[in-house]
mmCIF file of the N, C-alpha and C atoms, coordinates in Angstrom:
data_MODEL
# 
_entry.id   MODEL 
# 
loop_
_atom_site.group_PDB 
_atom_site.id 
_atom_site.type_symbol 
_atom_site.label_atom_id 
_atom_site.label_alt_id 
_atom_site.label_comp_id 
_atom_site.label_asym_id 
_atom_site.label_entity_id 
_atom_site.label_seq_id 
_atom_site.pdbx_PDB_ins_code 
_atom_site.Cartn_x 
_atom_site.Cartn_y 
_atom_site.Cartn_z 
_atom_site.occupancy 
_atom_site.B_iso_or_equiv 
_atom_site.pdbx_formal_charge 
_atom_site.auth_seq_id 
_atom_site.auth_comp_id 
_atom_site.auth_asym_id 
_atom_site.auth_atom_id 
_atom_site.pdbx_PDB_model_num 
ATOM 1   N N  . UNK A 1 1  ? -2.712  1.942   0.305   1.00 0.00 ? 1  UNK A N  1 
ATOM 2   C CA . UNK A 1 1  ? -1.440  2.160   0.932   1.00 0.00 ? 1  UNK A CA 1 
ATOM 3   C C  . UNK A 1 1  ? -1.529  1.673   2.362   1.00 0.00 ? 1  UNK A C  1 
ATOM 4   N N  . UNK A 1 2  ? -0.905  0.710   2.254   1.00 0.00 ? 2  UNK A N  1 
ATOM 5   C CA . UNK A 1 2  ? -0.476  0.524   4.214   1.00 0.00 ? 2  UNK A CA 1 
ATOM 6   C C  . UNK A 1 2  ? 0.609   1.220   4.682   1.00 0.00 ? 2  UNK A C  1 
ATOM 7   N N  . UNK A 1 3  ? 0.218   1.597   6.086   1.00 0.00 ? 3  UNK A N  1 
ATOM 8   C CA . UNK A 1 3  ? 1.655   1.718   6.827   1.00 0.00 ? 3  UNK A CA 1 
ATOM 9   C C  . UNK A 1 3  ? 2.126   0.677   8.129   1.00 0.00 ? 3  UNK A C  1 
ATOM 10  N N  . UNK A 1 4  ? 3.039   0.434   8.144   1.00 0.00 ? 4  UNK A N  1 
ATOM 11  C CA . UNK A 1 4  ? 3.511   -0.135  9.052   1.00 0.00 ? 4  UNK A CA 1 
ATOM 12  C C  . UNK A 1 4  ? 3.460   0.706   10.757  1.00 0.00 ? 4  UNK A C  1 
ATOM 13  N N  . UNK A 1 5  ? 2.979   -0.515  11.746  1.00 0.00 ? 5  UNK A N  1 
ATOM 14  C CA . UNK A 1 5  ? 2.781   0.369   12.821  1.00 0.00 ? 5  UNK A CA 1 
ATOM 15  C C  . UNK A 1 5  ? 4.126   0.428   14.079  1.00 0.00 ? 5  UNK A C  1 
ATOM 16  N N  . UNK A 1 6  ? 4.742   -0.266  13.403  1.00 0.00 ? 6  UNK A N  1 
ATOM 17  C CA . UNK A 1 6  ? 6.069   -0.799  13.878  1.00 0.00 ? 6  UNK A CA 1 
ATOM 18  C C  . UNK A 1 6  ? 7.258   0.304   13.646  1.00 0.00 ? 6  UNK A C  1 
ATOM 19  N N  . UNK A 1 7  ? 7.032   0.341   12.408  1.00 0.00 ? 7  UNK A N  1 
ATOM 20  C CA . UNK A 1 7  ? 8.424   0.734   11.148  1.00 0.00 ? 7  UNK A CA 1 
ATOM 21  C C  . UNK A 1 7  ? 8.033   2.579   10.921  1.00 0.00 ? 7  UNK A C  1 
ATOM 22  N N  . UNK A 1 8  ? 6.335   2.285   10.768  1.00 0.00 ? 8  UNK A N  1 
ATOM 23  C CA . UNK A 1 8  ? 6.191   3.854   10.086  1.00 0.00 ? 8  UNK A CA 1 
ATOM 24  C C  . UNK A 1 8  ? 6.089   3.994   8.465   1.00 0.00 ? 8  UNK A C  1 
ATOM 25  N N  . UNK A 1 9  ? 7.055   2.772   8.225   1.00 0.00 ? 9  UNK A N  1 
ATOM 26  C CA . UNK A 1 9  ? 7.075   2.177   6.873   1.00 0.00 ? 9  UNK A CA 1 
ATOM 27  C C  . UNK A 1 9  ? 6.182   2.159   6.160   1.00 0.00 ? 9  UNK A C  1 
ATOM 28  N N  . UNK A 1 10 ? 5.856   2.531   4.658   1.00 0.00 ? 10 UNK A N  1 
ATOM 29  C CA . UNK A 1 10 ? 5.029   2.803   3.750   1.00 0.00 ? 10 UNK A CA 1 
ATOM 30  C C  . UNK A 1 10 ? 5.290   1.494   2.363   1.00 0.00 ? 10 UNK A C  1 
ATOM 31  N N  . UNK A 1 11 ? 3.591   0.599   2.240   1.00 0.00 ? 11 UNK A N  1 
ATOM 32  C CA . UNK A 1 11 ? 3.592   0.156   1.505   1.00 0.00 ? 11 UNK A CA 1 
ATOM 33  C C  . UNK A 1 11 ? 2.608   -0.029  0.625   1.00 0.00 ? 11 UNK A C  1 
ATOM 34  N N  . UNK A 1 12 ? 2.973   -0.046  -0.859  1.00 0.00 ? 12 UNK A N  1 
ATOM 35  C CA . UNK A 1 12 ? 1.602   0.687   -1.644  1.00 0.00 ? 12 UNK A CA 1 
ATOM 36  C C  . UNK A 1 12 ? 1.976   -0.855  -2.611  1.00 0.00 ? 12 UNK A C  1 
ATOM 37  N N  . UNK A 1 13 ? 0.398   -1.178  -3.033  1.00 0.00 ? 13 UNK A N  1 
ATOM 38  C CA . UNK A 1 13 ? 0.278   -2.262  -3.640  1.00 0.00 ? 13 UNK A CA 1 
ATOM 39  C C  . UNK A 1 13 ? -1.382  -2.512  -4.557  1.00 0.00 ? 13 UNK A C  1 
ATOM 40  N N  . UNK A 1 14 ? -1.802  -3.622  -5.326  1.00 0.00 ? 14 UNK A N  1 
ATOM 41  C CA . UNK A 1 14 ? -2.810  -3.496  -5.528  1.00 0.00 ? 14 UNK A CA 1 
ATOM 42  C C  . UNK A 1 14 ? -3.299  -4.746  -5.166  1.00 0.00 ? 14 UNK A C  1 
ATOM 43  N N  . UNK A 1 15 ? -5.053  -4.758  -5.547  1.00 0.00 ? 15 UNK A N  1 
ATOM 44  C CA . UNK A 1 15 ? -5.431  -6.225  -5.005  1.00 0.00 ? 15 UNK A CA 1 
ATOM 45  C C  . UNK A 1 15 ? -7.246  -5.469  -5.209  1.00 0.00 ? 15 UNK A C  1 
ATOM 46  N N  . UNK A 1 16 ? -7.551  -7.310  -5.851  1.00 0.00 ? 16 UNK A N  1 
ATOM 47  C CA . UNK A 1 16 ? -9.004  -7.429  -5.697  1.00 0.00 ? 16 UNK A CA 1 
ATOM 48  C C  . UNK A 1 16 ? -9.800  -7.033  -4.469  1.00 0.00 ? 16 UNK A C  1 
ATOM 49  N N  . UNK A 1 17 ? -9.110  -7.646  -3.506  1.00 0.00 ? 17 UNK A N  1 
ATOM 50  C CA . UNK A 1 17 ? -9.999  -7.662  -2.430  1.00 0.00 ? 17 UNK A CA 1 
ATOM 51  C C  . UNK A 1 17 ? -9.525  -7.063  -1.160  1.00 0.00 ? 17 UNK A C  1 
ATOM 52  N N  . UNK A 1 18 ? -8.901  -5.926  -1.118  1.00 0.00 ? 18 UNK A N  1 
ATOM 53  C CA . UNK A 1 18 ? -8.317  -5.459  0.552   1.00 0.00 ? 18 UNK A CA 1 
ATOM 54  C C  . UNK A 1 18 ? -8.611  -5.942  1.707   1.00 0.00 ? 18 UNK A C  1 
ATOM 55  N N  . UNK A 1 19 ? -9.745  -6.304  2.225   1.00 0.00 ? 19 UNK A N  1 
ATOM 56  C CA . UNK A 1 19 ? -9.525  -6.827  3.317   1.00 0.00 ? 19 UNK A CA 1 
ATOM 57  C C  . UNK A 1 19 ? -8.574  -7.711  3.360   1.00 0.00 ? 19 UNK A C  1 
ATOM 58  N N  . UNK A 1 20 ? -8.905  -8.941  2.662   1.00 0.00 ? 20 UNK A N  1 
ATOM 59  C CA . UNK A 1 20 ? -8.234  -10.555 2.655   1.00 0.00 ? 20 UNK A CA 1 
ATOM 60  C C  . UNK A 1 20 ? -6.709  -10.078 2.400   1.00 0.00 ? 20 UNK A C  1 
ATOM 61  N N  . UNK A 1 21 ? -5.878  -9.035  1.777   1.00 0.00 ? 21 UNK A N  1 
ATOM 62  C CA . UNK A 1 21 ? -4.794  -8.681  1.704   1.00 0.00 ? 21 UNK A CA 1 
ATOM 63  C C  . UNK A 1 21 ? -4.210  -8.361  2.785   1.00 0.00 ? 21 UNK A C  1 
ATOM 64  N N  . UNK A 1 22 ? -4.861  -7.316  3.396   1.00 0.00 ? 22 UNK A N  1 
ATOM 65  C CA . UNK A 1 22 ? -4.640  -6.362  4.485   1.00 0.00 ? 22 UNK A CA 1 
ATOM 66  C C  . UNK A 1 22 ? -4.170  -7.748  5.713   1.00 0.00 ? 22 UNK A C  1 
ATOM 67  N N  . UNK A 1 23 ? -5.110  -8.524  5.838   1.00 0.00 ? 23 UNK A N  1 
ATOM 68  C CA . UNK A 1 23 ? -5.252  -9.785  6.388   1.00 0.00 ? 23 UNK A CA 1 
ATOM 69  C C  . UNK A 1 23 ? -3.999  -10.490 6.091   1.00 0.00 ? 23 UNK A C  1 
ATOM 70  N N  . UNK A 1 24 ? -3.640  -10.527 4.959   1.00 0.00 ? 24 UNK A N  1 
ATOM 71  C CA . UNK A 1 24 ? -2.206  -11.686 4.774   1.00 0.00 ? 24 UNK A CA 1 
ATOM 72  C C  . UNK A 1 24 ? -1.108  -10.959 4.645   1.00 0.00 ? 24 UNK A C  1 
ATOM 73  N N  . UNK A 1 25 ? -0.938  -9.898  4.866   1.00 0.00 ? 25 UNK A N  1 
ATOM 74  C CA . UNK A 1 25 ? 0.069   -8.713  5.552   1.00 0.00 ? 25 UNK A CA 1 
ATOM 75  C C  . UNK A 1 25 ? 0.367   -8.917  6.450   1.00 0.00 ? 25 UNK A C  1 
ATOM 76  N N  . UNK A 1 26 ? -0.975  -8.892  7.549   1.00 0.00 ? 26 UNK A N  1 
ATOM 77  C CA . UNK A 1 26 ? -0.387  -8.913  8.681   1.00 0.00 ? 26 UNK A CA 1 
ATOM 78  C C  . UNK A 1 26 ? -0.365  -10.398 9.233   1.00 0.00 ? 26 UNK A C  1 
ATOM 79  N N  . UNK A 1 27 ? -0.729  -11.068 9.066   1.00 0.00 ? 27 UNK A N  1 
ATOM 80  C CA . UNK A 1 27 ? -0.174  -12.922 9.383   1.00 0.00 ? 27 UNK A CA 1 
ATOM 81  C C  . UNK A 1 27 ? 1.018   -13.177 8.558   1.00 0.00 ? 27 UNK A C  1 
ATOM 82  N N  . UNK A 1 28 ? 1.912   -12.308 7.948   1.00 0.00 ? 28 UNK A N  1 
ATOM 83  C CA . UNK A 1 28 ? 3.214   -12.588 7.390   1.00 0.00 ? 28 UNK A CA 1 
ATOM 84  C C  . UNK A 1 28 ? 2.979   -13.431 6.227   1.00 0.00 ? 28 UNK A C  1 
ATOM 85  N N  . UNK A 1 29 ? 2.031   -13.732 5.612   1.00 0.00 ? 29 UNK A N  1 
ATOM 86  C CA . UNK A 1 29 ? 2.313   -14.572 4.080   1.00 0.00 ? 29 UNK A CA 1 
ATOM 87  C C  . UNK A 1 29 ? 2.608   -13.761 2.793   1.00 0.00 ? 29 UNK A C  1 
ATOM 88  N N  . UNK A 1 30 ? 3.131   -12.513 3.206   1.00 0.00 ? 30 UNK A N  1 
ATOM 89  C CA . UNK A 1 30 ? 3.736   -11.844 2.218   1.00 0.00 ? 30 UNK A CA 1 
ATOM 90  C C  . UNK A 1 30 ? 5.036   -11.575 2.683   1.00 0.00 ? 30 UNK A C  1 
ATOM 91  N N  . UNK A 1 31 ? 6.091   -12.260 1.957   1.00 0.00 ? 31 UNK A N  1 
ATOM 92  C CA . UNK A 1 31 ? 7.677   -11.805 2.579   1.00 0.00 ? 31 UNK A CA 1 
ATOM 93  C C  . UNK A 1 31 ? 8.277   -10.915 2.536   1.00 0.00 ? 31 UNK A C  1 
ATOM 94  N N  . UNK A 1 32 ? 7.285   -9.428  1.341   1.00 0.00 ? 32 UNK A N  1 
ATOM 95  C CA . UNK A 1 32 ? 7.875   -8.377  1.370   1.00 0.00 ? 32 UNK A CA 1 
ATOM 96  C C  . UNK A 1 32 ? 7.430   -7.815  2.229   1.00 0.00 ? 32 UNK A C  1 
ATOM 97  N N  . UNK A 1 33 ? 6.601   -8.227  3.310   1.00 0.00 ? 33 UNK A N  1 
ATOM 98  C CA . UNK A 1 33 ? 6.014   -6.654  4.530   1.00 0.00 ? 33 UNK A CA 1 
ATOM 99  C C  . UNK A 1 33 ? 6.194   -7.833  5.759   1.00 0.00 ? 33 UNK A C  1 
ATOM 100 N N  . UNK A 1 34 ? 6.429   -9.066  5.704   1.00 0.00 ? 34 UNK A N  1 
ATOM 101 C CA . UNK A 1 34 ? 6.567   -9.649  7.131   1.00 0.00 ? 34 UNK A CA 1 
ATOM 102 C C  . UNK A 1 34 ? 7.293   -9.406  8.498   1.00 0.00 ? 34 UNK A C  1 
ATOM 103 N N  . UNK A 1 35 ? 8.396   -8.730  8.040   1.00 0.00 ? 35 UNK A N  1 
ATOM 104 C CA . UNK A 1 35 ? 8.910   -8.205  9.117   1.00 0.00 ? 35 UNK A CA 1 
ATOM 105 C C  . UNK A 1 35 ? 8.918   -7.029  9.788   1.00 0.00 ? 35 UNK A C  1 
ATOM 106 N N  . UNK A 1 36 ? 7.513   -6.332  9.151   1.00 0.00 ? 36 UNK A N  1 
ATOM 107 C CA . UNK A 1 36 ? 7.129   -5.135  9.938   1.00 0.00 ? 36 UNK A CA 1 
ATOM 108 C C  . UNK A 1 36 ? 6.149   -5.017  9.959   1.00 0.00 ? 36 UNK A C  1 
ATOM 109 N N  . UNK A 1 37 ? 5.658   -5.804  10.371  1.00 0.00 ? 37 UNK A N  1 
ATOM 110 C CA . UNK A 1 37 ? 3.630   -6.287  10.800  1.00 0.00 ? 37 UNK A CA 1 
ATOM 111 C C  . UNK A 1 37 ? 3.522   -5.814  11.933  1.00 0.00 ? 37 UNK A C  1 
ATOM 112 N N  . UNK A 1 38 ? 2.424   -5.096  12.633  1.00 0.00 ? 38 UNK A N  1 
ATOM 113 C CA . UNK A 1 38 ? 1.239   -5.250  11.535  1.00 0.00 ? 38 UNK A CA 1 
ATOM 114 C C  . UNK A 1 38 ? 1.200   -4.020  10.725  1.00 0.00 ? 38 UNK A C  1 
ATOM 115 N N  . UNK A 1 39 ? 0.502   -3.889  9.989   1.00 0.00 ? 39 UNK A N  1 
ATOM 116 C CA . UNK A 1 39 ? 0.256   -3.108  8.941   1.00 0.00 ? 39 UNK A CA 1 
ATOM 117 C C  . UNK A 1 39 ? -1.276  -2.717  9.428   1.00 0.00 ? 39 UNK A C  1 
ATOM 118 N N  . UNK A 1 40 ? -1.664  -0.896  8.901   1.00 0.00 ? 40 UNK A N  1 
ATOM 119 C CA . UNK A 1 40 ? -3.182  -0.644  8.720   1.00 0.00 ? 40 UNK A CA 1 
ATOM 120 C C  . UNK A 1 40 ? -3.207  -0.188  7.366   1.00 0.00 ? 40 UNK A C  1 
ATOM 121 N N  . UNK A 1 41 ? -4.247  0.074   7.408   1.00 0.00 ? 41 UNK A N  1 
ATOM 122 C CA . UNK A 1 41 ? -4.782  0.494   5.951   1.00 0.00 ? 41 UNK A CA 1 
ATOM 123 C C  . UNK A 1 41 ? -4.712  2.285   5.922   1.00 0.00 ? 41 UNK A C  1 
ATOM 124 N N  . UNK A 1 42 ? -4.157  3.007   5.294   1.00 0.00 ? 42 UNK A N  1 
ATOM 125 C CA . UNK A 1 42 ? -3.792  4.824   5.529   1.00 0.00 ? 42 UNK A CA 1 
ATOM 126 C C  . UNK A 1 42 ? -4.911  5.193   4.459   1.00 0.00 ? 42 UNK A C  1 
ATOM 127 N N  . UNK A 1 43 ? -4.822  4.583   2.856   1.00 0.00 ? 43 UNK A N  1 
ATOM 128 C CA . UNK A 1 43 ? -5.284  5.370   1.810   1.00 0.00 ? 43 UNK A CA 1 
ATOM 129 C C  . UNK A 1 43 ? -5.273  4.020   0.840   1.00 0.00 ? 43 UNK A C  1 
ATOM 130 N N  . UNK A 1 44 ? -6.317  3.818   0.208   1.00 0.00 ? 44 UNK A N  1 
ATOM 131 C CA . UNK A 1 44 ? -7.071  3.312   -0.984  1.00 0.00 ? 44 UNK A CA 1 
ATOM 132 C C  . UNK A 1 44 ? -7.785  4.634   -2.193  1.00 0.00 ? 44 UNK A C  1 
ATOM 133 N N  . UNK A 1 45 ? -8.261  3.575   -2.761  1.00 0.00 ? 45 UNK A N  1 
ATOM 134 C CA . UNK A 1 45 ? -8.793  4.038   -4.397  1.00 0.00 ? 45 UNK A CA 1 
ATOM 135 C C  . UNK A 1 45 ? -9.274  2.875   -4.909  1.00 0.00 ? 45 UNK A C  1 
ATOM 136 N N  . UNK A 1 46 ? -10.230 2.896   -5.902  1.00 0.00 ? 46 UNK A N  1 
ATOM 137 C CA . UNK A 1 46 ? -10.808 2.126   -6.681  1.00 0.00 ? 46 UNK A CA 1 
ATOM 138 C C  . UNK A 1 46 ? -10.646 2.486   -7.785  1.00 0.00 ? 46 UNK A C  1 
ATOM 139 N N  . UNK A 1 47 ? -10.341 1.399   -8.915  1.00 0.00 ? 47 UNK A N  1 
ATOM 140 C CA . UNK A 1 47 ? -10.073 1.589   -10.252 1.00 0.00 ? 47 UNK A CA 1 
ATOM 141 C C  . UNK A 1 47 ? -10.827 0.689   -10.983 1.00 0.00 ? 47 UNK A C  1 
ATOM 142 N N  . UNK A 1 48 ? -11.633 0.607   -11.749 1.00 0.00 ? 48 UNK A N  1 
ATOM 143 C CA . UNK A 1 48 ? -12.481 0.023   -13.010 1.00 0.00 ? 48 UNK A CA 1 
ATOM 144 C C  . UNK A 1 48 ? -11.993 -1.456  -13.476 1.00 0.00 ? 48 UNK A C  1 
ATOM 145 N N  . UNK A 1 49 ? -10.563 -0.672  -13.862 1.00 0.00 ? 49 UNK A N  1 
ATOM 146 C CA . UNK A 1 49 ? -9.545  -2.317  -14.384 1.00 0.00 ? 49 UNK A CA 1 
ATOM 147 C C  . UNK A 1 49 ? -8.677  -2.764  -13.498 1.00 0.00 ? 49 UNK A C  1 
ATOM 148 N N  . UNK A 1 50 ? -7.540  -3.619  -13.684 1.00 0.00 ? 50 UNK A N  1 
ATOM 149 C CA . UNK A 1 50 ? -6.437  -4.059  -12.958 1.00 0.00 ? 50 UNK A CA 1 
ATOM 150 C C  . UNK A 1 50 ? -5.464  -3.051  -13.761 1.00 0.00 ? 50 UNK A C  1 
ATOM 151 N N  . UNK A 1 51 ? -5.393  -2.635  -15.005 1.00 0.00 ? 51 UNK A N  1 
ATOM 152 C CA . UNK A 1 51 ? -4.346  -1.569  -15.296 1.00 0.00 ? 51 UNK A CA 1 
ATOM 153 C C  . UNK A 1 51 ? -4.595  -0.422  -15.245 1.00 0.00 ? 51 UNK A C  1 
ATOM 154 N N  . UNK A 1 52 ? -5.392  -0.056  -14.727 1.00 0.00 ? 52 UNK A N  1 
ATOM 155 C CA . UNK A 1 52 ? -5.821  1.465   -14.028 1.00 0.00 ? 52 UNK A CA 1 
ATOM 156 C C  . UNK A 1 52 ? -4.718  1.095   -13.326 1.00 0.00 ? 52 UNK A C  1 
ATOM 157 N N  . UNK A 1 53 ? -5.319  0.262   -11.941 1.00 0.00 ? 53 UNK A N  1 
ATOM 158 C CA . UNK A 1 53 ? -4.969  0.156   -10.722 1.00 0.00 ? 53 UNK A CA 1 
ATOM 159 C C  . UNK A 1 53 ? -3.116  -0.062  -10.788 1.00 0.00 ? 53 UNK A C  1 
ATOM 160 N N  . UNK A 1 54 ? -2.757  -0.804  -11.510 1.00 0.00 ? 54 UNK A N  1 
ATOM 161 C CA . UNK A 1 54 ? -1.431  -0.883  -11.798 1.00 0.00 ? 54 UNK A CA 1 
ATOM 162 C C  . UNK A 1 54 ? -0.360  0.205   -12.375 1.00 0.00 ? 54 UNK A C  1 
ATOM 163 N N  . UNK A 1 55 ? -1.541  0.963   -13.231 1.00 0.00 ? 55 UNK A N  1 
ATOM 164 C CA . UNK A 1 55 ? -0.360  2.414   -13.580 1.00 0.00 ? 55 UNK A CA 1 
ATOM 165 C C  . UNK A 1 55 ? -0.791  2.884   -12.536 1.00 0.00 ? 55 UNK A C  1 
ATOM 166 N N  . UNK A 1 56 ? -1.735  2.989   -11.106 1.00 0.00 ? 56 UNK A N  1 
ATOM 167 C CA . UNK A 1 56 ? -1.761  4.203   -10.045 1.00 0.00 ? 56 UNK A CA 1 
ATOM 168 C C  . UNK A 1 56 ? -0.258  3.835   -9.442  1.00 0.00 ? 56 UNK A C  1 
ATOM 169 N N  . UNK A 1 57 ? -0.578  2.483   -8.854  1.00 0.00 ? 57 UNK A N  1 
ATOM 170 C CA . UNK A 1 57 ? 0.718   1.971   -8.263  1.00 0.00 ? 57 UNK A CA 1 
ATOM 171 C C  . UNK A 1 57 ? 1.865   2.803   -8.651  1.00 0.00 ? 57 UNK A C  1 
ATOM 172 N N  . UNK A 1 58 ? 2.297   2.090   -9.585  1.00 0.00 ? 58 UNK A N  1 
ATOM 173 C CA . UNK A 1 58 ? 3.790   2.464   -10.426 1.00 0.00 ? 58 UNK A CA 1 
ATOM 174 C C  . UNK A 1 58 ? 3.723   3.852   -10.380 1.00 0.00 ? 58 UNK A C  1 
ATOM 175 N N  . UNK A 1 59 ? 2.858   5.005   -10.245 1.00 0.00 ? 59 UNK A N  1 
ATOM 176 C CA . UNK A 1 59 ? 3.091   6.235   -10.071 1.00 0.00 ? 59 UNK A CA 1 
ATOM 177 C C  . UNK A 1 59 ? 3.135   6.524   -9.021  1.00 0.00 ? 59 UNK A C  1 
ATOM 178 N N  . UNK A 1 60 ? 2.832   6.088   -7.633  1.00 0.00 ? 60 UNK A N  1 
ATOM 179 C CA . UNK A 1 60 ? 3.072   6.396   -6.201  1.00 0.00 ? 60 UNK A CA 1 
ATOM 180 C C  . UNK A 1 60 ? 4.500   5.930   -5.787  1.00 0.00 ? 60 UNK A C  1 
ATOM 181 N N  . UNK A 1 61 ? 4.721   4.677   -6.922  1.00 0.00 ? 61 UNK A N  1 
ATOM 182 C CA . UNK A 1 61 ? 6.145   4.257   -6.668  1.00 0.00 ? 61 UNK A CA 1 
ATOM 183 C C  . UNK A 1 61 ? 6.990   4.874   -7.138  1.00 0.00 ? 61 UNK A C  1 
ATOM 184 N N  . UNK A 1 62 ? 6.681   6.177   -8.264  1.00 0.00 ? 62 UNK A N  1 
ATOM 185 C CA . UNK A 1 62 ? 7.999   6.517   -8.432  1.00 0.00 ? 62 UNK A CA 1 
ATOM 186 C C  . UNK A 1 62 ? 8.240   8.109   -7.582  1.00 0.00 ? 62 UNK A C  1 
ATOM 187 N N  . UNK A 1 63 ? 9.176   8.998   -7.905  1.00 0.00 ? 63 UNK A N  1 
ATOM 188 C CA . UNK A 1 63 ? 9.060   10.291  -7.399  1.00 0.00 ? 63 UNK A CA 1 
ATOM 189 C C  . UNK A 1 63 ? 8.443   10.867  -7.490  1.00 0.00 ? 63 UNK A C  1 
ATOM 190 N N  . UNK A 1 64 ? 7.835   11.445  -8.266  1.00 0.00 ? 64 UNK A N  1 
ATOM 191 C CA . UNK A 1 64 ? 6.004   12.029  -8.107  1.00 0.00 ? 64 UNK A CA 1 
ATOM 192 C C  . UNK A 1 64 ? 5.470   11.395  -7.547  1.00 0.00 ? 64 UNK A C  1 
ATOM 193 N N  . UNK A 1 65 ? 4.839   10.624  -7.467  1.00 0.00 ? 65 UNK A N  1 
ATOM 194 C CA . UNK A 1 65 ? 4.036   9.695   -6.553  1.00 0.00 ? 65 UNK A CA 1 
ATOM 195 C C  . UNK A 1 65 ? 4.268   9.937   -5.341  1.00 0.00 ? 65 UNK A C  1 
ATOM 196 N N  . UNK A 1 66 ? 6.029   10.011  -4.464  1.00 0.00 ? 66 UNK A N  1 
ATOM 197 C CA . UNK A 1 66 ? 5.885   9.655   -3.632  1.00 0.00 ? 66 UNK A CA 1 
ATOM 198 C C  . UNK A 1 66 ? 5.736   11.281  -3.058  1.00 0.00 ? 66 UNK A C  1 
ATOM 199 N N  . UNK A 1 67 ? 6.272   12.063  -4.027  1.00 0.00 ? 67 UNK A N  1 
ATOM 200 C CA . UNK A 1 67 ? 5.606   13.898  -3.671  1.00 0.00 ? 67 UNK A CA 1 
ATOM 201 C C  . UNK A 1 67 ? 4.305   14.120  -3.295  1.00 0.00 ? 67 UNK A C  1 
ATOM 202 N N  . UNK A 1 68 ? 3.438   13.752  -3.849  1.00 0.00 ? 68 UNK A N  1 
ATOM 203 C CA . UNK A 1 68 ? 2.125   13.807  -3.850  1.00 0.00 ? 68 UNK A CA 1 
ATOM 204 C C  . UNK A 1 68 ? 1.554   13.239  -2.504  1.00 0.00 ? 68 UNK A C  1 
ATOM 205 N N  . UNK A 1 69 ? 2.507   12.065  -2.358  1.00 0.00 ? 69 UNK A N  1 
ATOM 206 C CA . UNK A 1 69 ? 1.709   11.082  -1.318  1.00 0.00 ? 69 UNK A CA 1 
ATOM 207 C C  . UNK A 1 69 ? 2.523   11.724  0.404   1.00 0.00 ? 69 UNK A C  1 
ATOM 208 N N  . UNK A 1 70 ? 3.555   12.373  0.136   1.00 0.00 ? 70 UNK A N  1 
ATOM 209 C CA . UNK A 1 70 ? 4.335   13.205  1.134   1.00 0.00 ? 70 UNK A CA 1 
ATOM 210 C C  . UNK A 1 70 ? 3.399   14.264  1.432   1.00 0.00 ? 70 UNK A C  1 
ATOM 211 N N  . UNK A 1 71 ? 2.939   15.522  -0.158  1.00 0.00 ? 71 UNK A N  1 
ATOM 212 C CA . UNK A 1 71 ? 1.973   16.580  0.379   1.00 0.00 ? 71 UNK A CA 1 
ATOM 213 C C  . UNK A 1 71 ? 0.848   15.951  1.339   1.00 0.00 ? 71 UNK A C  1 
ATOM 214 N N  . UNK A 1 72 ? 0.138   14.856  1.049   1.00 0.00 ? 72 UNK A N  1 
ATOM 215 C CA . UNK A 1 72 ? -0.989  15.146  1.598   1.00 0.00 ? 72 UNK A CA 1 
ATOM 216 C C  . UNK A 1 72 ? -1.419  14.113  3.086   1.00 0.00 ? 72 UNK A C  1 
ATOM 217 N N  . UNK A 1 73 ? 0.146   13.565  3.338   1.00 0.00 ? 73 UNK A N  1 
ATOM 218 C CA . UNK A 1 73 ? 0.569   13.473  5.005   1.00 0.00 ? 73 UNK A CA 1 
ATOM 219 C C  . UNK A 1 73 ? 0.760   12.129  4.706   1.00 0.00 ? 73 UNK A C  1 
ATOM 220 N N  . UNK A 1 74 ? 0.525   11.627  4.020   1.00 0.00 ? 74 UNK A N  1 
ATOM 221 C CA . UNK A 1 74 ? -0.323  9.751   4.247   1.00 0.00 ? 74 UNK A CA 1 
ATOM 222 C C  . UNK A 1 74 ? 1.739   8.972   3.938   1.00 0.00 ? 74 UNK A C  1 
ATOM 223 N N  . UNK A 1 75 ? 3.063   10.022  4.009   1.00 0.00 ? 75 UNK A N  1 
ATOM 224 C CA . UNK A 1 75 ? 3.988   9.212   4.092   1.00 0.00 ? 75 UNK A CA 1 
ATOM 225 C C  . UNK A 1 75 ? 4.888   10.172  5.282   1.00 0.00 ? 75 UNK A C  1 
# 
């Protein structure tokens, strides 16, 4: 999960390699977070597969998710 240091803005996503992401966040080559760069890093996880990691996503994205991610401060 990044947040925006600008916005406050919360963005949750997945990826092989976080740094190199975290990295093209904030140099704007992603058009969904470019206009509220820079971004840090709040909260990660590691998952085994890419569809682990993809149903975590989709559950932070929906309303539970974003309950959970409200209790424990990180939105």
């Amino acid at each position: 999960m990044l947040k925006s240091e600008i916005t406050g803005s919360s963005y949750v996503g997945h990826t092989s390699d976080i740094t190199k992401r975290l990295i093209e966040h904030n140099s704007g080559k992603s058009i969904s977070t470019r206009s509220k760069k820079p971004w840090r890093l709040v909260y990660q996880e590691e998952f085994q597969s890419r569809a682990e990691a993809m149903a975590r996503e989709k559950y932070y994205k929906s309303q539970s998710g974003r309950i959970e991610l409200k209790a424990r401060g990180l939105l």
